[in-house]
NUTOR-614132 format. One record per residue (C-alpha): chain; x, y, z. Coordinates in steps of 0.1 Angstrom, whole numbers, always signed. Layout:
SITE:mol:east:north:up
SITE:A:X:Y:Z
...
This chain:
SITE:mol:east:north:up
SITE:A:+150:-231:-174
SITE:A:+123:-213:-154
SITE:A:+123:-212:-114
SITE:A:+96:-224:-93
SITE:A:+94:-203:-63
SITE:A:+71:-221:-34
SITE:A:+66:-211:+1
SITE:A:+86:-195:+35
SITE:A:+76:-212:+59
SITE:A:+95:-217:+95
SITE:A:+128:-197:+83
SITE:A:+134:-222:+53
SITE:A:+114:-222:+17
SITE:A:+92:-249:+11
SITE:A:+101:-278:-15
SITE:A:+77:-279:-42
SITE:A:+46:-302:-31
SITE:A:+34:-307:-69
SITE:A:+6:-290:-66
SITE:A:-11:-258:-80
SITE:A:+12:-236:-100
SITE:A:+10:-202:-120
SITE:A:+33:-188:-145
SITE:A:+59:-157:-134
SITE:A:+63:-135:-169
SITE:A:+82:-103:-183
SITE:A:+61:-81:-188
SITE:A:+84:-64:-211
SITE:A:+86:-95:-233
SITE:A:+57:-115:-221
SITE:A:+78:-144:-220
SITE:A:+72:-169:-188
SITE:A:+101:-161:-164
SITE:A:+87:-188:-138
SITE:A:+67:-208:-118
SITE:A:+48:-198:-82
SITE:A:+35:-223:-63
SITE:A:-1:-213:-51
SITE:A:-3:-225:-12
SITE:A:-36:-248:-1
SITE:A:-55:-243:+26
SITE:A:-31:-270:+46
SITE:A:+0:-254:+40
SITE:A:-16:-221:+46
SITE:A:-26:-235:+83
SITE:A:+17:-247:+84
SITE:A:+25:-212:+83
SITE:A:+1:-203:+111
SITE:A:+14:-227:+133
SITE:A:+49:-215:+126
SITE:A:+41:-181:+134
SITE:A:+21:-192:+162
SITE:A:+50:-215:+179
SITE:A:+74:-186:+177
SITE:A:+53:-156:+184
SITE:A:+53:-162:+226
SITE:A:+92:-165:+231
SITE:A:+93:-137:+206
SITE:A:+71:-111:+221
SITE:A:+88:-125:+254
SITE:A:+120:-107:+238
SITE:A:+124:-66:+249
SITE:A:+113:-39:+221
SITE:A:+149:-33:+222
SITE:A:+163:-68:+211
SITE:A:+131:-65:+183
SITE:A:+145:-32:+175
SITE:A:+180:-46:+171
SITE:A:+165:-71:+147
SITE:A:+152:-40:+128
SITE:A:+187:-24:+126
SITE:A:+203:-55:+116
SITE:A:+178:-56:+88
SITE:A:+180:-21:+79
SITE:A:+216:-27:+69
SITE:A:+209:-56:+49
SITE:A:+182:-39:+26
SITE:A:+208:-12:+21
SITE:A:+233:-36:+11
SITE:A:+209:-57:-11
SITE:A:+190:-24:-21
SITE:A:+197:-27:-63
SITE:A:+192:-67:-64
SITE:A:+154:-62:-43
SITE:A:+148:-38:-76
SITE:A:+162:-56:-98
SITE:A:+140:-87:-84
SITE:A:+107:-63:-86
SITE:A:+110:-47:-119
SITE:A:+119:-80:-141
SITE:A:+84:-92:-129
SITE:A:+64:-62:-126
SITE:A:+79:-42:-156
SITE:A:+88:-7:-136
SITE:A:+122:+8:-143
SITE:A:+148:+1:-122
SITE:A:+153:+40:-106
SITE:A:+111:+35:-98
SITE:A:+120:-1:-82
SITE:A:+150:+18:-64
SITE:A:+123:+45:-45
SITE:A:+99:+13:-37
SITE:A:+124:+1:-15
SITE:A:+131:+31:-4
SITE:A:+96:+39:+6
SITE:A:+97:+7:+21
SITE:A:+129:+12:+40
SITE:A:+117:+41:+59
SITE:A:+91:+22:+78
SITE:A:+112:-2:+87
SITE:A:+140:+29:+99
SITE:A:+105:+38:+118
SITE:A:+103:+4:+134
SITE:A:+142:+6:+150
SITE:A:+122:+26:+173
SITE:A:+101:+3:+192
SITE:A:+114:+10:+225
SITE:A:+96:+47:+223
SITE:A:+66:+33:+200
SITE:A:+58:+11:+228
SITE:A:+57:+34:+257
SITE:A:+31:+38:+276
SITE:A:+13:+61:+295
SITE:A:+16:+65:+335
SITE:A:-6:+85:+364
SITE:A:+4:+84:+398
SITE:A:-22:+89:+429
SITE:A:-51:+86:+405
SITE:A:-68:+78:+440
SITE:A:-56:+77:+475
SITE:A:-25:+53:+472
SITE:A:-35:+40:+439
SITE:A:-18:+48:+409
SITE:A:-25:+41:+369
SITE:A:-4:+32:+340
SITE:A:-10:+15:+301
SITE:A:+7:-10:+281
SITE:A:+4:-18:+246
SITE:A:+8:-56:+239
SITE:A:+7:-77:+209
SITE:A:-21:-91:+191
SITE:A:-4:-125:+182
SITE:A:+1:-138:+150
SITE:A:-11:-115:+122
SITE:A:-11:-118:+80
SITE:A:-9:-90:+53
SITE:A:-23:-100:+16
SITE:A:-1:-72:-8
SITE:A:-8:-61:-42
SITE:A:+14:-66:-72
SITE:A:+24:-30:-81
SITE:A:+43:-30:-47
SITE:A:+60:-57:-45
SITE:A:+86:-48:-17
SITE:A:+70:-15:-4
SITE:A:+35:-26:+7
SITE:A:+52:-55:+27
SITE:A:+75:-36:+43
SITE:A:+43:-13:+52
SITE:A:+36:-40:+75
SITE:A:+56:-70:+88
SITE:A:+83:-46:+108
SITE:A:+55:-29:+122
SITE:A:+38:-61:+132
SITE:A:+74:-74:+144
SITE:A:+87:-47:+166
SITE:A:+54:-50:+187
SITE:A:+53:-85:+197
SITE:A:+37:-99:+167
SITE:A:+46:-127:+146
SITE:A:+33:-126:+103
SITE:A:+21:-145:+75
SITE:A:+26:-125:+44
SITE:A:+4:-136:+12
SITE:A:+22:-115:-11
SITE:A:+4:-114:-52
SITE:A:+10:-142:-70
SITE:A:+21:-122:-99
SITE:A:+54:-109:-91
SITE:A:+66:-135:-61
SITE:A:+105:-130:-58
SITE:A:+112:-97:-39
SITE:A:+86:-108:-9
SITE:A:+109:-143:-5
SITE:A:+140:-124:-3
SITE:A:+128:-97:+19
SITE:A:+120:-129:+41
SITE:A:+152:-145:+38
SITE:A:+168:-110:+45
SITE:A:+152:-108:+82
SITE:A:+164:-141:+88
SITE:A:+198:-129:+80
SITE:A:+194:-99:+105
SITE:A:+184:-123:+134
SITE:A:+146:-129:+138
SITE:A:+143:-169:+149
SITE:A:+124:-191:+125
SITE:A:+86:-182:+120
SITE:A:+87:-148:+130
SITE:A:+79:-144:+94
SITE:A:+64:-169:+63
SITE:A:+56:-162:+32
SITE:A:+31:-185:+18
SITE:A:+21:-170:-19
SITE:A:-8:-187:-35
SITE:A:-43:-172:-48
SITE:A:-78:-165:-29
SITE:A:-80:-203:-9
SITE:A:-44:-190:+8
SITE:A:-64:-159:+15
SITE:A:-96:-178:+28
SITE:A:-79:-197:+50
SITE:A:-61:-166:+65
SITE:A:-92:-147:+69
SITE:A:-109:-178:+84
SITE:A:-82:-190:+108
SITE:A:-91:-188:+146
SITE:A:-48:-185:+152
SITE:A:-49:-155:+130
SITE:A:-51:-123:+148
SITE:A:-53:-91:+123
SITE:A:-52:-85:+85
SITE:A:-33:-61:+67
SITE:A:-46:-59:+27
SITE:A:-37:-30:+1
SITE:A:-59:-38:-37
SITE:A:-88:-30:-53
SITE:A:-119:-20:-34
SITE:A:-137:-49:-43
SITE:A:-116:-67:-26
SITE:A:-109:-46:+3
SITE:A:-147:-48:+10
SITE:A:-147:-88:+14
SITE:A:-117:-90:+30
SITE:A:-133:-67:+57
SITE:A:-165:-83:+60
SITE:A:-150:-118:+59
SITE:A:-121:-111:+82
SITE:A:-140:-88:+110
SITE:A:-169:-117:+108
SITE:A:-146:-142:+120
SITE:A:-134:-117:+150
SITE:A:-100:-101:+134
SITE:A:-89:-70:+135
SITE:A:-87:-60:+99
SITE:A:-73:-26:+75
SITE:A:-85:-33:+40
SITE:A:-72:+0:+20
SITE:A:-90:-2:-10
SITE:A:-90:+15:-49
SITE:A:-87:+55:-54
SITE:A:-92:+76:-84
SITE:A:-70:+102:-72
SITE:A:-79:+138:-86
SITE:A:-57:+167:-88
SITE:A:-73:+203:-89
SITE:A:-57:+227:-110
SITE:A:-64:+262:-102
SITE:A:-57:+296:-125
SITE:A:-29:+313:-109
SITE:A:-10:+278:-107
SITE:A:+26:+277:-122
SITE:A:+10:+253:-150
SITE:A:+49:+246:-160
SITE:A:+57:+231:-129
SITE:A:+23:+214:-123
SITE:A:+18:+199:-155
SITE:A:+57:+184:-146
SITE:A:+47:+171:-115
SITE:A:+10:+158:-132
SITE:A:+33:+139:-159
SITE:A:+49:+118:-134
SITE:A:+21:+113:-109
SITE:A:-3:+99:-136
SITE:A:+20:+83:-156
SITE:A:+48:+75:-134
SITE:A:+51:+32:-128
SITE:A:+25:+33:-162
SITE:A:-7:+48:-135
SITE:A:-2:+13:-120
SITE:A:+1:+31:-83
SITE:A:-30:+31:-61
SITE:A:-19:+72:-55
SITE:A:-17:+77:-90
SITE:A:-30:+110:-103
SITE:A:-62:+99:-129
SITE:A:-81:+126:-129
SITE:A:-70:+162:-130
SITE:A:-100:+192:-125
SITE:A:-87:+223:-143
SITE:A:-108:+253:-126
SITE:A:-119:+280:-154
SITE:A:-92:+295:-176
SITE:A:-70:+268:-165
SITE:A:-84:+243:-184
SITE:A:-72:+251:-218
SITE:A:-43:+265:-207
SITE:A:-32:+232:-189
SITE:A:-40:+217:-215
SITE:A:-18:+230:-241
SITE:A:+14:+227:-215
SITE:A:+4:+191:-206
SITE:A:-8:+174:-238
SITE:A:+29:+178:-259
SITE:A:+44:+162:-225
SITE:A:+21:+131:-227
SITE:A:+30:+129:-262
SITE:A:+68:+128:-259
SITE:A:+70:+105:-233
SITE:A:+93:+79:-237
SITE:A:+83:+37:-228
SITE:A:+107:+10:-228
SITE:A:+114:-17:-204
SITE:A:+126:-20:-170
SITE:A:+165:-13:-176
SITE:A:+161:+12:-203
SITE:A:+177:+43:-187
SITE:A:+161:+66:-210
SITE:A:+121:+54:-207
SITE:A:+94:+73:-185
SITE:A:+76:+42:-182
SITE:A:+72:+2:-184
SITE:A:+45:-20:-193
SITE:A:+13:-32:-177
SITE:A:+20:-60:-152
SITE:A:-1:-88:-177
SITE:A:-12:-93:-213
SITE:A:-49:-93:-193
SITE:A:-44:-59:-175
SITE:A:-33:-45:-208
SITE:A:-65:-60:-222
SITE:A:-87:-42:-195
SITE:A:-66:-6:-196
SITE:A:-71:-10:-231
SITE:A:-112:-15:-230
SITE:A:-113:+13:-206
SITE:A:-95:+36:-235
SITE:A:-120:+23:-261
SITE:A:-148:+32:-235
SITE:A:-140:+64:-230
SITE:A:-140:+72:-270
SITE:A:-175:+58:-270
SITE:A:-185:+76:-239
SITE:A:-179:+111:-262
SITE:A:-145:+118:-240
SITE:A:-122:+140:-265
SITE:A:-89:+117:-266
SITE:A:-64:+140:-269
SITE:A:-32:+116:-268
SITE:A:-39:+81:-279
SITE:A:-13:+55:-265
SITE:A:-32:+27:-280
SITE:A:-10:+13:-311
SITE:A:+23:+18:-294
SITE:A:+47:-14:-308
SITE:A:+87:-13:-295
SITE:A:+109:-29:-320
SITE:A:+118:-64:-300
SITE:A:+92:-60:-275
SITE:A:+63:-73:-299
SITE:A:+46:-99:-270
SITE:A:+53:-71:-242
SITE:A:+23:-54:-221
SITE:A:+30:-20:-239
SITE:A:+4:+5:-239
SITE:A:+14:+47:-244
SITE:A:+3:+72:-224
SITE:A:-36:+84:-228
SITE:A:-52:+117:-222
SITE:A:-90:+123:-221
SITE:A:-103:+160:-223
SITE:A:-138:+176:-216
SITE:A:-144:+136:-192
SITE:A:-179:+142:-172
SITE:A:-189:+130:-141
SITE:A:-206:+107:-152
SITE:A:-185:+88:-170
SITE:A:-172:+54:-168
SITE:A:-136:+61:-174
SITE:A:-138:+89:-146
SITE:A:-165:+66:-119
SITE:A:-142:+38:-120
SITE:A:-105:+29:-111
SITE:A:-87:+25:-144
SITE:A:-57:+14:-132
SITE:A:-29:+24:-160
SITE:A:-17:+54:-179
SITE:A:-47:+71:-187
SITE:A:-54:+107:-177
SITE:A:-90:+122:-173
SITE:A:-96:+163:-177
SITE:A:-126:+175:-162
SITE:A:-134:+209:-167
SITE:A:-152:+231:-134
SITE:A:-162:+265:-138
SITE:A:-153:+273:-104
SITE:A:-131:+262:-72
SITE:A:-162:+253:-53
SITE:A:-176:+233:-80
SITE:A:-142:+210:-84
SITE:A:-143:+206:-46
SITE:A:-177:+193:-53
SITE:A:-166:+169:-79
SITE:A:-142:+157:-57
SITE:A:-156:+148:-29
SITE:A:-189:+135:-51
SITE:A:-166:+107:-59
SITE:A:-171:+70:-42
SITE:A:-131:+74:-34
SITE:A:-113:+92:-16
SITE:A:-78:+78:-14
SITE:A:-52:+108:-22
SITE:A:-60:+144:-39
SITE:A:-37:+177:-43
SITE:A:-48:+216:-53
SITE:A:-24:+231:-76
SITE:A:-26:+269:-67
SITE:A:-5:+297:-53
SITE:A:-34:+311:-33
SITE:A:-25:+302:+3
SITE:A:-66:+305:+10
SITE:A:-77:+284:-14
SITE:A:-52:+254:-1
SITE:A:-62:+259:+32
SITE:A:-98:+255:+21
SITE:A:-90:+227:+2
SITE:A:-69:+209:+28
SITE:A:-97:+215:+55
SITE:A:-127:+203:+35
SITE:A:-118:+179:+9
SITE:A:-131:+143:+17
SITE:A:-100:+122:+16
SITE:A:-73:+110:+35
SITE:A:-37:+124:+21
SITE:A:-37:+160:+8
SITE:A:-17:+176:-10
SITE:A:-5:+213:-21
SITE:A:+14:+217:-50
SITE:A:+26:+177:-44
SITE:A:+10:+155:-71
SITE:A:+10:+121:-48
SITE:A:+12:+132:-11
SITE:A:+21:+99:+4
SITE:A:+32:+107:+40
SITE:A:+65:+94:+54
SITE:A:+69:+64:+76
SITE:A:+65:+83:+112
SITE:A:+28:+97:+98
SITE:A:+2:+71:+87
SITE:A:-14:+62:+52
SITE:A:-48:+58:+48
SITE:A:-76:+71:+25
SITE:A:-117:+79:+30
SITE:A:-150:+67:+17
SITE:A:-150:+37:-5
SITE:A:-110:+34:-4
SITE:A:-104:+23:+32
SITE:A:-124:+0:+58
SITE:A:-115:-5:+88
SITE:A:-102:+23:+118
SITE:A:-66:+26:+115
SITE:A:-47:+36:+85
SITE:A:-8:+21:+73
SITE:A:+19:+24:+95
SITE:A:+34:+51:+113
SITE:A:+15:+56:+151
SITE:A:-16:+39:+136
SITE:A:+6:+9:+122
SITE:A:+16:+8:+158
SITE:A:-18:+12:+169
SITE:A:-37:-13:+150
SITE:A:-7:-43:+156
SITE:A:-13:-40:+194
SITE:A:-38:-41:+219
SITE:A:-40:-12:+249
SITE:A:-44:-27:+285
SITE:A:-48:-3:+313
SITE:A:-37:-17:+350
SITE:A:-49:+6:+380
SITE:A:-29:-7:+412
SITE:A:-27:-1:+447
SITE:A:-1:-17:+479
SITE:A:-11:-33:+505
SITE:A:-7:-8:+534
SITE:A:-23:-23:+566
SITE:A:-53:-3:+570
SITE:A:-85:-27:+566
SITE:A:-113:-6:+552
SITE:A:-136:-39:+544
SITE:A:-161:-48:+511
SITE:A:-173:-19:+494
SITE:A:-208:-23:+474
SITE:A:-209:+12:+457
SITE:A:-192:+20:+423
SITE:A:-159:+25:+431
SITE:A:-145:+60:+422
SITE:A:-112:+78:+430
SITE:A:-103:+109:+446
């Protein structure tokens, strides 16, 4: 028996209307797990109006009953913390301790978000003029939607709604299609911890659920995390019909490796950034620039590593990795490996013909290192998207800087180097968003903001943190003044204080 998992709509899910469907599947085993029911435009709009009907009496509540909400559900993600990995790694295929940090990731933001009361301050400036005095507000947008990727099932959600929440906002979350189960229960959870009906829906469905998102007048702001492609019409469609929209986009995240790094401990921390979650992480290391002597040097400590890691499936305690997401991912991750060969790339670990005994049909693929890439290079110009390592070689710290920040993305990058000057000088004039020195994926914590440059972000305000705060609500500045008896009659001039 496989389950058909539909919609969350008005603090209840949906029955199935008999419509479009998709298969759920193991990765591990390719075997269909499920059904997902993929919303029309119709039931798209029912969510909407759910969120709409409750957002007034629930912005009408104070940031600290929101917050209250948060704390409630705070608790409840800590009690249900192994079953929401357990949910994401039978349909995405990571290992259960990788599932475990996703919600932990994910939990922080929403520890972030029990702090509305202060997040929602605003400023205040008495006797800005003669009896007159100034203060801001920040106030909700309305009803807003996030459209999540697949690799982050819980995490990217959670990047959102309890931002969205603990301002005002109501949400409409279009999580992927391809891995359904952990955004229903997150929704069912914050139920549990108090938020009324249609505070938050879930409608999962394909690129009409999207559409009609992007294209609603009720609909607000837009929250997205996927490919580039993607991000770009998501942006364009969604700030055409007058949203507020943060699209973050693909990456190919490089990592500079200088000569006087520890090439132990950064060909370690290399191993699990590229690999880790089978490169299926938009912060993914893919592409590693090994300045002068470095490059052979990294080499030989790096290459035996990729060779010896171990893959299994999810609740293998002893594997490094998990499959691809799909038999068609696997496909493409695949091509791209075959690409490189003919591109003249020197493929130095080939994870091509791995077979596990009993996972025959599963989305399998080892881990893949190219040496000696070049810029221009399809396997190095585009986002690959699985366990493939590139190795560029740069005769010199300013000429990786300038590979770098040659590159259409610019999600996350990190300098390996003990030279305090050179990480500085990295850090300053790299062009990209997250940095980081001697940390192989510097994804900030909840109470800073996530956001890359260039081709991997559109829109103004990054992921949570202050600008999750920042992009959910809108600033309104009153400038006041008492009645106080003295009559100084109609003024024509520009009015100015002092």
């Amino acid at each position: 028996m496989t389950e058909t998992i539909t919609h969350f709509i008005d603090g209840a899910r949906t029955p199935d209307a008999g419509g479009r469907h998709q298969p759920v599947t193991n990765p591990a085993t390719g075997a269909q797990t499920g059904t997902v029911a993929l919303a029309s435009a119709a039931e798209t709009a029912r969510a909407v109006a759910s969120a709409r009907e409750a957002q007034r009496d629930w912005a009408a509540k104070t940031p600290l009953a929101r917050a209250r909400v948060m704390f409630n559900y705070k608790a409840l993600i800590e009690r249900h913390r192994d079953e929401i990995a357990a949910l994401i790694s039978r349909q995405h295929g990571k290992l259960l301790a990788d599932a475990r940090g996703e919600v932990t990731r994910g939990l922080e933001v929403v520890e972030f978000a029990c702090g509305a009361p202060h997040l929602l301050k605003g400023e205040y400036s008495p006797q800005v003029g003669t009896d007159v005095d100034s203060f801001s507000m920040r106030q909700p947008l309305g009803v807003c939607a996030g459209l999540t990727p697949f690799n982050f099932p819980a995490m990217v959600p959670m990047w959102m709604f309890p931002v969205a929440l603990v301002c005002g906002n109501t949400f409409v979350l279009k999580p992927s299609e391809r891995d359904p189960a952990a955004p229903m229960f997150l929704a069912e959870l914050m139920m549990e911890a108090g938020a009324p009906a249609g505070v938050l829906n879930v409608v999962n469905g394909d690129k009409e659920a999207v559409d009609a998102l992007l294209t609603h007048p009720e609909v607000q702001a837009v929250s997205f995390v996927g490919s580039t492609p993607v991000a770009e019409y998501v942006y364009s469609q969604g700030s055409a019909h007058g949203k507020r929209v943060q699209a973050l986009g693909g990456a190919k995240n490089h990592a500079v490796v200088m000569p006087d790094a520890d090439m132990e401990q950064a060909a370690d921390a290399l191993l699990g950034g590229a690999y880790g979650s089978a490169g299926e992480r938009c912060m993914s290391v893919s592409a590693v620039v090994a300045v002068g002597e470095a490059g052979d040097r990294f080499m030989e400590t790096f290459a035996p590593k990729v060779r010896n890691l171990r893959v299994g499936p999810y609740d293998d305690p002893d594997a490094d990795m998990g499959p691809l997401i799909t038999a068609e991912h696997l496909a493409k991750v695949r091509n791209y490996v075959d690409i490189g060969v003919q591109e003249g790339a020197e493929l130095v670990v080939d994870g091509r013909d791995l077979r596990l005994q009993g996972y025959e049909s599963g989305n399998f693929l080892g881990g893949c290192l190219f040496d000696r890439v070049t810029a221009d290079m399809r396997i190095y110009q585009e986002e690959i998207f699985g366990p493939v390592l590139s190795v560029l070689r740069a005769d010199s710290f300013e000429a990786a800087l300038a590979l770098v920040n040659g590159h259409p993305y610019g999600n996350g990058t990190a300098i390996f180097t003990r030279d305090g000057d050179a990480a500085r000088a990295y850090s300053s004039r790299v062009q990209a968003g997250m940095v980081g020195v001697n940390v192989p994926i510097p994804v900030p914590m909840a109470f800073h903001s996530f956001g890359g440059w260039k081709r991997s972000a559109f829109g103004d305000h990054g992921a949570h943190g202050p600008e999750g705060v920042h992009f959910y609500t809108k600033l309104k500045t009153v400038t006041q003044r008492w009645p106080s008896g003295v009559r100084e009659g109609a003024k024509f001039v520009m009015p100015t204080m002092g």
